[in-house]
DOVEX-910564 format. One record per residue: residue in one letter; residue number from 1; x, y, z of N, C-alpha, C in turn. Coordinates in steps of 0.001 Angstrom, whole numbers, plus 500000, padded with zeros to 6 digits. Layout:
<pts>
+-----+-----+--------+--------+--------+--------+--------+--------+--------+--------+--------+
: res :   n :    n.X :    n.Y :    n.Z :   ca.X :   ca.Y :   ca.Z :    c.X :    c.Y :    c.Z :
+-----+-----+--------+--------+--------+--------+--------+--------+--------+--------+--------+
:   A : NUM :      X :      Y :      Z :      X :      Y :      Z :      X :      Y :      Z :
...
+-----+-----+--------+--------+--------+--------+--------+--------+--------+--------+--------+
</pts>
This chain:
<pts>
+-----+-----+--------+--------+--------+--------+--------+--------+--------+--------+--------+
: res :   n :    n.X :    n.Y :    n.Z :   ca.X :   ca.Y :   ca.Z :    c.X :    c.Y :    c.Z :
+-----+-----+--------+--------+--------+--------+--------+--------+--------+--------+--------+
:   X :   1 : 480577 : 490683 : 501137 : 480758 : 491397 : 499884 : 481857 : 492438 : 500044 :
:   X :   2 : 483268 : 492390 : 499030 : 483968 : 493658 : 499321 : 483369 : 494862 : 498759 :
:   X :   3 : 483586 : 495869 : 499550 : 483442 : 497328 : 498856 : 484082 : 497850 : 498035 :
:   X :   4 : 485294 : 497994 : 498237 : 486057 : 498314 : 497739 : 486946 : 497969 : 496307 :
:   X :   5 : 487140 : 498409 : 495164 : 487532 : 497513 : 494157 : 488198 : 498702 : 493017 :
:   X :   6 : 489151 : 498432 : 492397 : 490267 : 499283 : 491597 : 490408 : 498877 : 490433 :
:   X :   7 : 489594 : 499020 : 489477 : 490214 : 498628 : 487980 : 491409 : 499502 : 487262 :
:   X :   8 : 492350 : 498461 : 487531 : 493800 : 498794 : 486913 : 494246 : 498917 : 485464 :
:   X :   9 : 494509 : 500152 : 485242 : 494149 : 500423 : 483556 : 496019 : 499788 : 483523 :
:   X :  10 : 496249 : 499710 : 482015 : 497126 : 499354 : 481265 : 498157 : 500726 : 481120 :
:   X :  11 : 499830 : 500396 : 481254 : 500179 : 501860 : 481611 : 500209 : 502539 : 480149 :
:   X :  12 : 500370 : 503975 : 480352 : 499945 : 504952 : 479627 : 499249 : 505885 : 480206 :
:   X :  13 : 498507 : 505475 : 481115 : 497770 : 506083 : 482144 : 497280 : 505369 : 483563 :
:   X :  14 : 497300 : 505996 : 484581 : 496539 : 505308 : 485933 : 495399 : 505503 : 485950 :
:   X :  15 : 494535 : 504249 : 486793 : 493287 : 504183 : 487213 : 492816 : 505295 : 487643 :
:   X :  16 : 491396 : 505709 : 487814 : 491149 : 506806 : 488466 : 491665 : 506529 : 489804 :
:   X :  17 : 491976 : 507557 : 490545 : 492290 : 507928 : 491661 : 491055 : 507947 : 492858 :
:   X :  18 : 491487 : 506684 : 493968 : 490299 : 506250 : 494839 : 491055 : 507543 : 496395 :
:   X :  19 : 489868 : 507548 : 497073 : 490093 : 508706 : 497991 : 490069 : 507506 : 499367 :
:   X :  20 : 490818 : 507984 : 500748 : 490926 : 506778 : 501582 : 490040 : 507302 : 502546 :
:   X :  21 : 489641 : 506362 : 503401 : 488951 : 507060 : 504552 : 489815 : 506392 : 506285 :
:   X :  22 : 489169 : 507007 : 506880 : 489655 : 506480 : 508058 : 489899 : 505126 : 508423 :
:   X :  23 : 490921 : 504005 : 508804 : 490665 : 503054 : 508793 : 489568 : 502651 : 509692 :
:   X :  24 : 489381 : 502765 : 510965 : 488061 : 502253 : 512478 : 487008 : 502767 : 511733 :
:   X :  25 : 486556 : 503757 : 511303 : 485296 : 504295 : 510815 : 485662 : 504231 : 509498 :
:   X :  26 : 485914 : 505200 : 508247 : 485591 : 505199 : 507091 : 485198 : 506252 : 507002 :
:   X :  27 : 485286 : 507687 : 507808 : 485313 : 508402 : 507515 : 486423 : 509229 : 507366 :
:   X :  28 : 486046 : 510558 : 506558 : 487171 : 511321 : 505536 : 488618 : 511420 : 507156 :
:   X :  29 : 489628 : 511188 : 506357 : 490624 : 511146 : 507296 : 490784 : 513172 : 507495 :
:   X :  30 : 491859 : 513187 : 508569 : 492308 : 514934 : 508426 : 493041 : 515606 : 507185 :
:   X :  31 : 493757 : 514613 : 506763 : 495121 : 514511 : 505528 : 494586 : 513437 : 504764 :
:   X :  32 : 493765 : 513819 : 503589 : 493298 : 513061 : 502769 : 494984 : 512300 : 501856 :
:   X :  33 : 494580 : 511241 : 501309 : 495405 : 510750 : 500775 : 493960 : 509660 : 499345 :
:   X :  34 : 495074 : 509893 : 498081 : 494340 : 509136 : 496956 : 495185 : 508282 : 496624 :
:   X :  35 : 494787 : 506820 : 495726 : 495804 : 505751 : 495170 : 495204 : 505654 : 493713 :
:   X :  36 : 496239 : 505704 : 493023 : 496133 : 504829 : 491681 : 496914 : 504169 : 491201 :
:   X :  37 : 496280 : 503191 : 490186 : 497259 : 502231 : 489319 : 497123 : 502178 : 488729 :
:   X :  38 : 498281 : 501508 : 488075 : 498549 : 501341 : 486429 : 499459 : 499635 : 486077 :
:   X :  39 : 499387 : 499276 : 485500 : 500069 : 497475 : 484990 : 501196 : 497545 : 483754 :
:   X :  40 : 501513 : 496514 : 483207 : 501993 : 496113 : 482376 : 502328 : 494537 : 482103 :
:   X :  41 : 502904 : 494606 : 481693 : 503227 : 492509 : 481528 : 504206 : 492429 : 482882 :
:   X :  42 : 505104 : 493162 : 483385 : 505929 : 493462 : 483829 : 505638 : 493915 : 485511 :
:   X :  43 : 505008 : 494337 : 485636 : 505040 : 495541 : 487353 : 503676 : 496072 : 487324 :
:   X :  44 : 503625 : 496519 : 488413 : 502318 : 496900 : 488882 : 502610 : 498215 : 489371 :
:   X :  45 : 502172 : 499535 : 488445 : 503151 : 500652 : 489676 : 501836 : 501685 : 490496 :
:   X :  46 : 501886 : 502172 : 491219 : 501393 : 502535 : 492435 : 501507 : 503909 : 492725 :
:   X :  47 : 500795 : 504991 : 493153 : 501240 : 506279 : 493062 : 500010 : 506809 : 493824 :
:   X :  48 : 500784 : 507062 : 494911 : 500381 : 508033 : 496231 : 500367 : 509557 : 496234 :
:   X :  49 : 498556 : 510035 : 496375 : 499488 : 511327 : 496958 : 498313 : 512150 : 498246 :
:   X :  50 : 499473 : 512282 : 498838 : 499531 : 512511 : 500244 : 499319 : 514048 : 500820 :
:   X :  51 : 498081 : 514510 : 501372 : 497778 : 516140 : 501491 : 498446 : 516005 : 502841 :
:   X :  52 : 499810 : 516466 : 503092 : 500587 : 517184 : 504945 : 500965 : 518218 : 504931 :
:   X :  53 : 500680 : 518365 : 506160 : 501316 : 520494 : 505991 : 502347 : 519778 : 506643 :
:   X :  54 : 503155 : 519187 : 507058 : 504295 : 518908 : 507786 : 504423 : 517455 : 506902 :
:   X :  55 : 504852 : 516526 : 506195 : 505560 : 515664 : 506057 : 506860 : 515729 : 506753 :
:   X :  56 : 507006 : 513950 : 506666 : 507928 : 513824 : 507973 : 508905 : 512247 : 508294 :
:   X :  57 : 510143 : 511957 : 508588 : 510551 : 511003 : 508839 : 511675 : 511196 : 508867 :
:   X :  58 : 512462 : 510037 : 509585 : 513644 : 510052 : 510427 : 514483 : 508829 : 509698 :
:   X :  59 : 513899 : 507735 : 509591 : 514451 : 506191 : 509375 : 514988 : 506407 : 507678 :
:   X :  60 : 516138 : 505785 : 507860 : 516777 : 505792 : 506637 : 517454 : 504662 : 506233 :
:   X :  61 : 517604 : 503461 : 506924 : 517386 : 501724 : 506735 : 516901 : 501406 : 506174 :
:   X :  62 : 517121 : 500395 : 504904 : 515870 : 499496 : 504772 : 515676 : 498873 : 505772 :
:   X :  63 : 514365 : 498582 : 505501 : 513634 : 496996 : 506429 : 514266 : 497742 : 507724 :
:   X :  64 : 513884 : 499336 : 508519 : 513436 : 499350 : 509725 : 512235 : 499605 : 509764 :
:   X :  65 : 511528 : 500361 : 511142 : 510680 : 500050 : 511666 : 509824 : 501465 : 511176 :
:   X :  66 : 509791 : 501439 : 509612 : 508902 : 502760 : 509161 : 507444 : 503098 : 510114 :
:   X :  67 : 506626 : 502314 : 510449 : 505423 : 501984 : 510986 : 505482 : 502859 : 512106 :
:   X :  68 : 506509 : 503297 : 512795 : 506815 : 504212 : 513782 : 506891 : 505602 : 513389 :
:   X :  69 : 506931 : 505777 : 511927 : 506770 : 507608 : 511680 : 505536 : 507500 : 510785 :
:   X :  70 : 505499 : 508395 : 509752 : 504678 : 508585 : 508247 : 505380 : 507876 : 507071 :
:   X :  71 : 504190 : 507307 : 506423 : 504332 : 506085 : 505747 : 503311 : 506009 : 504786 :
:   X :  72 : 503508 : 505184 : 503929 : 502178 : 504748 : 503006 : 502806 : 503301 : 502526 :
:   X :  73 : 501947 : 502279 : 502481 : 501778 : 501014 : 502661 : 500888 : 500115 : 501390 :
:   X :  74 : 501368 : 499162 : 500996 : 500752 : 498404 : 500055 : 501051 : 497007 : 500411 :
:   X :  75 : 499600 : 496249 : 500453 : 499343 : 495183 : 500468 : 498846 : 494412 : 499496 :
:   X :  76 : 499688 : 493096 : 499428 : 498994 : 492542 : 497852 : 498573 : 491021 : 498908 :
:   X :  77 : 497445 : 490356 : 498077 : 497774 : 489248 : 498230 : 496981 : 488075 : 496969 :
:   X :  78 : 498292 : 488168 : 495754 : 497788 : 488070 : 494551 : 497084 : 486536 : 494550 :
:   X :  79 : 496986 : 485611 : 495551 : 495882 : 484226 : 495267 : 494656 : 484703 : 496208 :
:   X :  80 : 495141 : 485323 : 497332 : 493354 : 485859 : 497840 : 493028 : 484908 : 499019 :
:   X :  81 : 493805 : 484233 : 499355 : 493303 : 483353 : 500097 : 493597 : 483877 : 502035 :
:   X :  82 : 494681 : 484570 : 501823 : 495055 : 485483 : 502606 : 496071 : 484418 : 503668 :
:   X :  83 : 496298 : 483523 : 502978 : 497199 : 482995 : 503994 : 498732 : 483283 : 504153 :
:   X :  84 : 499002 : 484197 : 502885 : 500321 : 484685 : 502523 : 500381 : 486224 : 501694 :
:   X :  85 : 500560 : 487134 : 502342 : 500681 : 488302 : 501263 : 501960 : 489191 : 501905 :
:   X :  86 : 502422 : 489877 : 500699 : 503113 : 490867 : 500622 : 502894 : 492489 : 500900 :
:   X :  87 : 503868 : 492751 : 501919 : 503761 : 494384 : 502476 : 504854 : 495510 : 501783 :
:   X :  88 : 504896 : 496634 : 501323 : 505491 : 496964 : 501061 : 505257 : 498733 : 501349 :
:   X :  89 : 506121 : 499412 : 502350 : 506233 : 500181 : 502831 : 507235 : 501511 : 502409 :
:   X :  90 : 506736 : 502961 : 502286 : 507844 : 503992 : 501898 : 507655 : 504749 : 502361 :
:   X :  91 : 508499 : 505709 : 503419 : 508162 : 506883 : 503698 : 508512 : 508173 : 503259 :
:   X :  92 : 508273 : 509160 : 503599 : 508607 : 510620 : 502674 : 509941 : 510535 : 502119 :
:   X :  93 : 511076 : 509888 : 503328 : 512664 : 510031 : 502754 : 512673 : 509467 : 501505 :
:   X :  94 : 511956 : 508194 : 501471 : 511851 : 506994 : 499987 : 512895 : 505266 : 500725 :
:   X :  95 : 512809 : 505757 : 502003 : 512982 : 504814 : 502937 : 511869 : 503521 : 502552 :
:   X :  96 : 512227 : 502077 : 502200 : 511770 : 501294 : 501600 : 511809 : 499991 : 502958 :
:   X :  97 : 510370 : 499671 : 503421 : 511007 : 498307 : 504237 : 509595 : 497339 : 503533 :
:   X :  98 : 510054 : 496075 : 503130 : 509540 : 495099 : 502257 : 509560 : 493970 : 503297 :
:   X :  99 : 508195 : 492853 : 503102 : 508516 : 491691 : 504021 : 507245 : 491054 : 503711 :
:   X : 100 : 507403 : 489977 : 503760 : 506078 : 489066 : 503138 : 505250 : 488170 : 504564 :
:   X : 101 : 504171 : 488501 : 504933 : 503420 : 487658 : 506038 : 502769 : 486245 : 505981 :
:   X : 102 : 503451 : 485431 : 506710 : 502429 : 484027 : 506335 : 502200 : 483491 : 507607 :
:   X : 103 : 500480 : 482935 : 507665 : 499563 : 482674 : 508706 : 500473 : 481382 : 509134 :
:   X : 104 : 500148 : 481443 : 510598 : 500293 : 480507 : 511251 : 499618 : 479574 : 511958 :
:   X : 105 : 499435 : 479169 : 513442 : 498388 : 478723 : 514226 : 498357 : 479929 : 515219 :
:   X : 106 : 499202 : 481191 : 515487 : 498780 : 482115 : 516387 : 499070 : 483160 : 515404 :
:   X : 107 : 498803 : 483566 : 514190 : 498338 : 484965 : 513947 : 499456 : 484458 : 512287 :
:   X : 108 : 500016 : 485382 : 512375 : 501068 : 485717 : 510775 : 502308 : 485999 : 511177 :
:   X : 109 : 503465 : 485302 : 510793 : 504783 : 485403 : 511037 : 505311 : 486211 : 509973 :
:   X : 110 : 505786 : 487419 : 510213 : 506625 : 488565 : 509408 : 508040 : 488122 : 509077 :
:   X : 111 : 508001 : 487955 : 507840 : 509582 : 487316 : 506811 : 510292 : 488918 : 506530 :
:   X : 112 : 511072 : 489307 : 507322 : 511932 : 490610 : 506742 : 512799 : 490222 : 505744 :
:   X : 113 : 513683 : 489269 : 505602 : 514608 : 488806 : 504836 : 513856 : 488635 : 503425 :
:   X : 114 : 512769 : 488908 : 502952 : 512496 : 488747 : 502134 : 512558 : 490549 : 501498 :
:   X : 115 : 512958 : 490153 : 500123 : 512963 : 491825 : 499198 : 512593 : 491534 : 498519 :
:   X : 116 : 511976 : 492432 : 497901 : 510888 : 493424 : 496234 : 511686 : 493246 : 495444 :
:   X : 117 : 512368 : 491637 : 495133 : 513765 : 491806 : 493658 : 513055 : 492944 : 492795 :
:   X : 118 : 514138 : 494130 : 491918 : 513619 : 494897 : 491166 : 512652 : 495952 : 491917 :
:   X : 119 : 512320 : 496998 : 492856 : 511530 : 497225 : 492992 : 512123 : 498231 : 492862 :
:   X : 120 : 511462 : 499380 : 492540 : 511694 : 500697 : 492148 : 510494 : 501766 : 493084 :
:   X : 121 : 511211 : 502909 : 493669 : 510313 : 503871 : 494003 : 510968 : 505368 : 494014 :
:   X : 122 : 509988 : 506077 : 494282 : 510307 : 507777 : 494047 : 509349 : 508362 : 495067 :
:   X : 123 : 509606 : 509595 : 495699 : 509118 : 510071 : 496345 : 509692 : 511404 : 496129 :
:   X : 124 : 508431 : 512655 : 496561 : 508667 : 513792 : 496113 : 507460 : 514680 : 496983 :
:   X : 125 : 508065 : 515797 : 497351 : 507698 : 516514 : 498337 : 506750 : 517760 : 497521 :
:   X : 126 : 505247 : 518499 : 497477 : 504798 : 518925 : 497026 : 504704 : 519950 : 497710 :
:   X : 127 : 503762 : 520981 : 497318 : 503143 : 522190 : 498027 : 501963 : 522010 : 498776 :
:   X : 128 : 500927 : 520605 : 498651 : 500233 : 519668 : 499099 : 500802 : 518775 : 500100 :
:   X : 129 : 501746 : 518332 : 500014 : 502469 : 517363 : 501023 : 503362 : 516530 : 500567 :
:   X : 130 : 502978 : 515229 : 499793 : 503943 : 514899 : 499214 : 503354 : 513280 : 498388 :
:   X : 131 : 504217 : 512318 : 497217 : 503861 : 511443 : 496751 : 504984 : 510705 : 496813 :
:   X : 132 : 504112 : 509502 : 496487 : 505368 : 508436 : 496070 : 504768 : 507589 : 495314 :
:   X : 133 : 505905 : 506769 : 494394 : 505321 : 505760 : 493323 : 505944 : 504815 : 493326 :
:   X : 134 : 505645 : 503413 : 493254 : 505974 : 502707 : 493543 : 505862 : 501832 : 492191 :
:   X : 135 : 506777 : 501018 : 491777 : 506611 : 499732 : 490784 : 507483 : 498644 : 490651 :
:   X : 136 : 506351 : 497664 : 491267 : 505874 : 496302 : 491955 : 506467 : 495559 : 490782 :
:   X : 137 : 507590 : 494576 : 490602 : 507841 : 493752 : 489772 : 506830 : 492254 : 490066 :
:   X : 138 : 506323 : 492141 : 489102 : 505534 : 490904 : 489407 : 506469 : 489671 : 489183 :
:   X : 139 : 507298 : 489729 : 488871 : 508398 : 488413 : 489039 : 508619 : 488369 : 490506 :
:   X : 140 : 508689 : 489094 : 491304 : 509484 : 489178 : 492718 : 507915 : 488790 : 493629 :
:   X : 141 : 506581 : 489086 : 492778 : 505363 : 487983 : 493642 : 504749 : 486612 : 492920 :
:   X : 142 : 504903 : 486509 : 492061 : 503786 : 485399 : 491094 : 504891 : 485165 : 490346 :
:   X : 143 : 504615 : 483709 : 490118 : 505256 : 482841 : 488625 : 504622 : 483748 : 486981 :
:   X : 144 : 503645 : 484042 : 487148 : 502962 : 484283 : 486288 : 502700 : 485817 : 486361 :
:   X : 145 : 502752 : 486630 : 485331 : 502172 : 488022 : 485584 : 500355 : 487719 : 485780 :
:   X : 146 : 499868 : 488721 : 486398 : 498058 : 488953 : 486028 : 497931 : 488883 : 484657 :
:   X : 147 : 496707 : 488596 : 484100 : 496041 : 489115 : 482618 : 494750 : 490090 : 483030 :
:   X : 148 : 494118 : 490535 : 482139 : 493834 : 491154 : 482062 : 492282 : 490121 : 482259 :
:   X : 149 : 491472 : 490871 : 483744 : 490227 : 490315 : 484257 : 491309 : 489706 : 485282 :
:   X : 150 : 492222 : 489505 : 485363 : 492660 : 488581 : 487365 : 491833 : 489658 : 488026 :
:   X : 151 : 492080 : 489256 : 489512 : 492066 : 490213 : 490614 : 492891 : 489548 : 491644 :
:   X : 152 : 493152 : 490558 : 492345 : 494293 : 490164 : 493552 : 493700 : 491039 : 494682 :
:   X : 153 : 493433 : 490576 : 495636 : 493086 : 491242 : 497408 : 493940 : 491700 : 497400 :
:   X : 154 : 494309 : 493532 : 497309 : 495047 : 494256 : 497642 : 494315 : 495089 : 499382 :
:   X : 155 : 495341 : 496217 : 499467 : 494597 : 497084 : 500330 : 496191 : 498037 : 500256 :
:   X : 156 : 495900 : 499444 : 500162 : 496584 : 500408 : 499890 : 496434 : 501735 : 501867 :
:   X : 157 : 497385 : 502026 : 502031 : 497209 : 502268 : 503657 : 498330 : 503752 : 504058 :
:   X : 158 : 497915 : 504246 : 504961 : 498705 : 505458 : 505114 : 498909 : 505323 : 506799 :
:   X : 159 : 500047 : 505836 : 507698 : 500344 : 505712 : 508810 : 500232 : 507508 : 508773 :
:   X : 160 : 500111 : 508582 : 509209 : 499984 : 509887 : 509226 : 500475 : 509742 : 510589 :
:   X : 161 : 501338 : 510706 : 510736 : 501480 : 511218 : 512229 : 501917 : 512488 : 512975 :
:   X : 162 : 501012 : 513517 : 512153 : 501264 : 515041 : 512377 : 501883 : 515052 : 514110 :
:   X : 163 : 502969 : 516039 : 514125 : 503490 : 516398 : 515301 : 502560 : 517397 : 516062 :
:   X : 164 : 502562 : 516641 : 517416 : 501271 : 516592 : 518591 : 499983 : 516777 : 518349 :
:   X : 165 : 499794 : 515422 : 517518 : 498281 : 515537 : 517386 : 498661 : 513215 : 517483 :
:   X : 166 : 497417 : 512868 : 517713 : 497155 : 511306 : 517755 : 497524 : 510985 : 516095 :
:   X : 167 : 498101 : 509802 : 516092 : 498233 : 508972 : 514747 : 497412 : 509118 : 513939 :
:   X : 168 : 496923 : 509178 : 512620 : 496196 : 508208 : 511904 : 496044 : 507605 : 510417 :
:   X : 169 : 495376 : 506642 : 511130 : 495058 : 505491 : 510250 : 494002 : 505621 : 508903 :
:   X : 170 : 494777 : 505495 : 508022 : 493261 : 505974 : 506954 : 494030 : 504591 : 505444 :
:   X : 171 : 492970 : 504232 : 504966 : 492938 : 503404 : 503991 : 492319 : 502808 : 502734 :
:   X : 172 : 492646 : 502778 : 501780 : 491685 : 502568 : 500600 : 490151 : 501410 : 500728 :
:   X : 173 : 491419 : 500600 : 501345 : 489526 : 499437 : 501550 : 489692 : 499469 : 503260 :
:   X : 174 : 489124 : 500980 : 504401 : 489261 : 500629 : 505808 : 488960 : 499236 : 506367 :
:   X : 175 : 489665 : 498470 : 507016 : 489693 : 497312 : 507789 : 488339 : 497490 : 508881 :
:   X : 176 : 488297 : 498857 : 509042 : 486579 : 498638 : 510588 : 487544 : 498258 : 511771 :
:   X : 177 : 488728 : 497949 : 511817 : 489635 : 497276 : 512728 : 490769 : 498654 : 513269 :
:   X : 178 : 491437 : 498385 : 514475 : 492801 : 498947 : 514620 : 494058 : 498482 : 514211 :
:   X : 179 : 493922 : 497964 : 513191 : 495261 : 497274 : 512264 : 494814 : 497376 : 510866 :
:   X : 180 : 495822 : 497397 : 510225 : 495371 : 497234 : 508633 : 495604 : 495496 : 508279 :
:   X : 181 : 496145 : 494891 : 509317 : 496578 : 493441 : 508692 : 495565 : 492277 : 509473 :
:   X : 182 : 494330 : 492579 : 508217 : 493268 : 491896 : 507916 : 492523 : 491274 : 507046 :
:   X : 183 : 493714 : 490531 : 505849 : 493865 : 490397 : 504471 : 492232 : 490032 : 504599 :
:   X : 184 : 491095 : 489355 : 505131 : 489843 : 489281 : 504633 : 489249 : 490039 : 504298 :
:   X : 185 : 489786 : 491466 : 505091 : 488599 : 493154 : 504331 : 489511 : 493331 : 503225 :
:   X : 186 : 490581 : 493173 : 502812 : 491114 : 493838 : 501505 : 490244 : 493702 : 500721 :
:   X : 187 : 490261 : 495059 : 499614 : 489554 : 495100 : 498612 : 490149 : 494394 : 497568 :
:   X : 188 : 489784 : 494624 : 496146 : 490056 : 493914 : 495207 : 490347 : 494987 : 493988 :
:   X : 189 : 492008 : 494771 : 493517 : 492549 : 494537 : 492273 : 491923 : 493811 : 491323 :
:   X : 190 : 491604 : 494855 : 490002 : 491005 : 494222 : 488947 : 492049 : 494498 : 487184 :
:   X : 191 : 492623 : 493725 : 487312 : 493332 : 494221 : 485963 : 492719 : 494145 : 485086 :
:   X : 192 : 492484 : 495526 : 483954 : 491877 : 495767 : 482810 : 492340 : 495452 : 481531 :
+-----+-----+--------+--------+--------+--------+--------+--------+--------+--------+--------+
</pts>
């Protein structure tokens, strides 16, 4: 049974705002972080926000190796079957690395060459720490937009990595795992 589950209001307004917990346990992370969404016929947009007394990052490439500083992370995988989903990564700069995973016979082969046609994001530094928003063209994942009642196995994810203190891992639907790339715990996208 998933736990976890997001009914995605229609834009005009975002979903309520879900709180993440630790990914290994599920409990409250140090630097809380919340996700919400919002749809249209069009995109799916996404909006992070992130409690750091230090926000932080270096990489200013697309498609490098964000996963190595502070980050926040979105996983779709709009058929559910988990044999193919989409990652999409931003860090405080608004540093963007995109790449789609598909299973193999030894684990999931990472497609970098693949991009978010259309993808749009913003990021912005608070007195809290900082946000970012993201909006997901659904042409650039599905033939078809969602209607309203789909669901799609998402999972929404934060990399934190306050200076000299250990990493962490905290996430909307926690994996129970030391990775977030476990498309079977993703929770579930519900468009309203």
């Amino acid at each position: 049974m998933i736990a976890f589950s997001q009914i995605v209001a229609r834009f005009g307004r975002f979903g309520a705002a879900s709180a993440f917990g630790e990914n290994a346990t599920g409990a409250a992370p140090e630097q809380g972080t919340e996700v919400s969404c919002a749809w249209d016929a069009r995109e799916l947009r996404v909006r992070f926000e992130c409690a750091d007394v230090e926000p932080w990052a270096t990489i200013t490439q697309r498609d490098g190796p964000l996963w190595e500083e502070e980050v926040i992370e979105v996983f779709l995988d709009p058929v559910g079957d988990g044999a193919c989903y989409f990652e999409i990564e931003v860090n405080p700069l608004g540093t963007v690395l995109d790449l789609v995973l598909r299973r193999n016979r030894s684990g999931y082969k990472k497609d970098f060459a693949w991009d978010c046609a259309g993808l749009r994001t913003s990021v912005e530094r608070t007195t809290a720490g900082w946000t970012a928003e993201l909006a997901i063209p659904f042409a650039s994942l599905v033939a078809e937009s969602p209607r309203a009642g789909s669901e799609w196995r998402a999972n929404f994810t934060r990399i934190d990595r306050p200076r000299n203190r250990e990493r962490e891992l905290s996430a909307w639907a926690p994996t129970r795992l030391a990775t977030f790339h476990a498309p079977e715990r993703f929770g579930v996208l519900r468009f309203a």
